[in-house]
Backbone as a printed PyTorch tensor [residue, N CA C, xyz], in Angstrom:
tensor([[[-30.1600, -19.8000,   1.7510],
         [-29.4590, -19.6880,   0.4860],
         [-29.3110, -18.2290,   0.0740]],

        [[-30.3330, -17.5960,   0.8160],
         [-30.0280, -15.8140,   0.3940],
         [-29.2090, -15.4590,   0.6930]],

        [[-28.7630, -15.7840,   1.5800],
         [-27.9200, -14.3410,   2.5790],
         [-26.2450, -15.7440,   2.2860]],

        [[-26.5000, -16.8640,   1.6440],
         [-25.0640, -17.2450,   1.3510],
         [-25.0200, -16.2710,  -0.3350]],

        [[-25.6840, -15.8950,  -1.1950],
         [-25.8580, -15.2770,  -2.3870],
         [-24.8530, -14.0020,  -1.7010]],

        [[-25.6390, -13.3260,  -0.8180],
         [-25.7200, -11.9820,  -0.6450],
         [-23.8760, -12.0320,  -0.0940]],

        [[-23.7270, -12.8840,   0.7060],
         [-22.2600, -12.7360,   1.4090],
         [-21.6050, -12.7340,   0.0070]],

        [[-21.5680, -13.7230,  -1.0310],
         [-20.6550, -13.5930,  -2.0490],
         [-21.0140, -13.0110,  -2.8330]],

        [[-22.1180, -12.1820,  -2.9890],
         [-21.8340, -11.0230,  -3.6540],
         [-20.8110,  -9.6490,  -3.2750]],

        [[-21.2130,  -9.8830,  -1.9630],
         [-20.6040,  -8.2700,  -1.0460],
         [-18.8210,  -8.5650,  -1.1210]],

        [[-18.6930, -10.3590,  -1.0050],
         [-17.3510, -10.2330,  -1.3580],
         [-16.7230, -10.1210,  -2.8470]],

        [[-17.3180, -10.5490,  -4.0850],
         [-16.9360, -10.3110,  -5.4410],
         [-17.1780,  -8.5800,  -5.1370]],

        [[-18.4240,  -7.9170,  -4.4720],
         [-18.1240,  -6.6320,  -5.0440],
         [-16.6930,  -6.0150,  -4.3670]],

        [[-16.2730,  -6.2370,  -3.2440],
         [-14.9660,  -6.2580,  -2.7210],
         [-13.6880,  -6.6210,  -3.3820]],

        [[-13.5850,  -7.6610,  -4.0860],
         [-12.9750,  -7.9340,  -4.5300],
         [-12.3440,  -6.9530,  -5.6290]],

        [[-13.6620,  -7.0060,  -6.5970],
         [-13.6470,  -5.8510,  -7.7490],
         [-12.9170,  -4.7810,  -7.2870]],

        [[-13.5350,  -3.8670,  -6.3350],
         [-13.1210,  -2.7750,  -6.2820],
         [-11.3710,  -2.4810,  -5.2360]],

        [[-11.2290,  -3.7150,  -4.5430],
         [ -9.8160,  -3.8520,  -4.4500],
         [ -8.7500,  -4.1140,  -5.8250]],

        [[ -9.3950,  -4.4100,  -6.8230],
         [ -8.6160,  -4.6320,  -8.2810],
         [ -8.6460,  -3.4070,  -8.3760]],

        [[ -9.8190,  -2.9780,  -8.8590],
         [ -9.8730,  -1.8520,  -9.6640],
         [ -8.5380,  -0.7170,  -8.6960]],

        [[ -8.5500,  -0.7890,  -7.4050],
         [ -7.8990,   0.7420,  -6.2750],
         [ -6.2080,  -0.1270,  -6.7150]],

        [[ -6.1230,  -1.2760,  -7.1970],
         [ -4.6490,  -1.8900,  -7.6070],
         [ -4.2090,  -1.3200,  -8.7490]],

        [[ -5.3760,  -1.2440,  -9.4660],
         [ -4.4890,  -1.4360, -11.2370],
         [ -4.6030,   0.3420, -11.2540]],

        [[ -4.9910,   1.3370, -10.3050],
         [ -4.9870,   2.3950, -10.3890],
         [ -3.3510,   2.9870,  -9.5930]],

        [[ -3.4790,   2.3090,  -8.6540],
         [ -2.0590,   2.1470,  -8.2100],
         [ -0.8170,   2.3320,  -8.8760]],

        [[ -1.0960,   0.9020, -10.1120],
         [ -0.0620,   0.8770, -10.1770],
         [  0.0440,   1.7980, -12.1250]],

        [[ -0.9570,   1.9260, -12.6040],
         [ -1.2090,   2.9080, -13.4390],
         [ -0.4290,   4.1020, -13.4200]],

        [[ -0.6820,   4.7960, -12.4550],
         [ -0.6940,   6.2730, -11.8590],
         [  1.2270,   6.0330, -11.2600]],

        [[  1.4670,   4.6390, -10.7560],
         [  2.2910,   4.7030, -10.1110],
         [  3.2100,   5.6220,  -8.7940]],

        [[  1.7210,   5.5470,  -7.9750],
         [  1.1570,   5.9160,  -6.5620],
         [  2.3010,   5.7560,  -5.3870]],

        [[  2.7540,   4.2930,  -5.6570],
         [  3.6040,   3.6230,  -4.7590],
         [  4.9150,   4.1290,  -4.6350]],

        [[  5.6150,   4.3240,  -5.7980],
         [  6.9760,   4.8860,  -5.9240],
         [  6.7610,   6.7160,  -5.1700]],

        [[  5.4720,   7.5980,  -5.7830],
         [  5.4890,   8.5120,  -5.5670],
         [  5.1550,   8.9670,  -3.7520]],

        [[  4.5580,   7.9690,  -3.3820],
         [  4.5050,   8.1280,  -1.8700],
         [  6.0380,   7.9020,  -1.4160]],

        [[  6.5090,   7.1380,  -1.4430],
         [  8.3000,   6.6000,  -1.2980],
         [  9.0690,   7.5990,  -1.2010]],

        [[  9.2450,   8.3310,  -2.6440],
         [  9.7600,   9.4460,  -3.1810],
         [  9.1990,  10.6830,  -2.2120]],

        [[  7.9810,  10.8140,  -1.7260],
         [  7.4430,  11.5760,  -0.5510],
         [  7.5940,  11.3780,   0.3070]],

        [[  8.2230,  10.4050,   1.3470],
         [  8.3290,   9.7570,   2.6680],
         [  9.9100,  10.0530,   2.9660]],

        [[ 10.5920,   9.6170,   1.8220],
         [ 12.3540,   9.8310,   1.8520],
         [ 12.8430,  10.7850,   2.7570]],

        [[ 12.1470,  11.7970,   2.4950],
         [ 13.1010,  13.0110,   3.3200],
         [ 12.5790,  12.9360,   4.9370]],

        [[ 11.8110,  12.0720,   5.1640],
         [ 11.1360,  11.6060,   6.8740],
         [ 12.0510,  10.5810,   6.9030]],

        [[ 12.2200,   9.7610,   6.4260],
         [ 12.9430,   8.4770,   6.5710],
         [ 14.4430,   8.5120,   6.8260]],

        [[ 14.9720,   9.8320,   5.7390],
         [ 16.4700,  10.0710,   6.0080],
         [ 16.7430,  10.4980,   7.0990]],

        [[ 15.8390,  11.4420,   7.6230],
         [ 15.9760,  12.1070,   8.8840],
         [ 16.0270,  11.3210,  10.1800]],

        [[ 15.3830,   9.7870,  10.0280],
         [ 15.2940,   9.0320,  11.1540],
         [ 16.1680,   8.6060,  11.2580]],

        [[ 16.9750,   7.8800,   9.7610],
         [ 18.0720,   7.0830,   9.5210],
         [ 18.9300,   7.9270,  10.1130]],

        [[ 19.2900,   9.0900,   9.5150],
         [ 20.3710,   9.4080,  10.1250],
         [ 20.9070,   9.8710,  11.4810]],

        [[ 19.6080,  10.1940,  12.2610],
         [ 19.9810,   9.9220,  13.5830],
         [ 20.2070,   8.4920,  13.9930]],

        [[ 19.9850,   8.1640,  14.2170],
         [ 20.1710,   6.7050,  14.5160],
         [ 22.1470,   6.4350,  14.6590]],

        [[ 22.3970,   5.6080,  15.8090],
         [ 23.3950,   5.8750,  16.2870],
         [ 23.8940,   4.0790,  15.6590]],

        [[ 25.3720,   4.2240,  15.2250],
         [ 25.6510,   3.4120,  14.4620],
         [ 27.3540,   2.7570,  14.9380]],

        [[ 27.4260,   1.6320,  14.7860],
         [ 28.8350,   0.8770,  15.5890],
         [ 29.4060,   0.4640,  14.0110]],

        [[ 30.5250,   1.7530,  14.0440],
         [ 31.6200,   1.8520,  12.7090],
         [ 32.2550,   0.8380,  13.0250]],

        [[ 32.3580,  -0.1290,  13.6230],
         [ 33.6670,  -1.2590,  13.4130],
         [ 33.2830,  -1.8160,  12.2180]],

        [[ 34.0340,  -2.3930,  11.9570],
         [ 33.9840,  -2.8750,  10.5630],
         [ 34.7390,  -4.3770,   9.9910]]])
């Protein structure tokens, strides 16, 4: 019965602190600003990238 205690503790404390690294996320609004940081890597791939104009 201990070590079933101990597993669901280690996962509520997991849990918690996956909330807590979320609501900081989206607080701070982390997600958009990585995006907004990645763009100019991303355009660069996109636009190589070879493309069939028919239409």
């Amino acid at each position: 019965m201990a070590i079933f205690l101990k597993v669901l503790l280690i996962l509520a404390i997991i849990f918690v602190v996956l909330f807590v690294l979320s609501l900081i996320v989206y607080f701070f609004n982390l997600d958009m600003k990585l995006t907004s940081a990645l763009q100019p890597l991303l355009m660069k791939v996109y636009d190589k990238r070879k493309r069939d104009r028919k239409v």
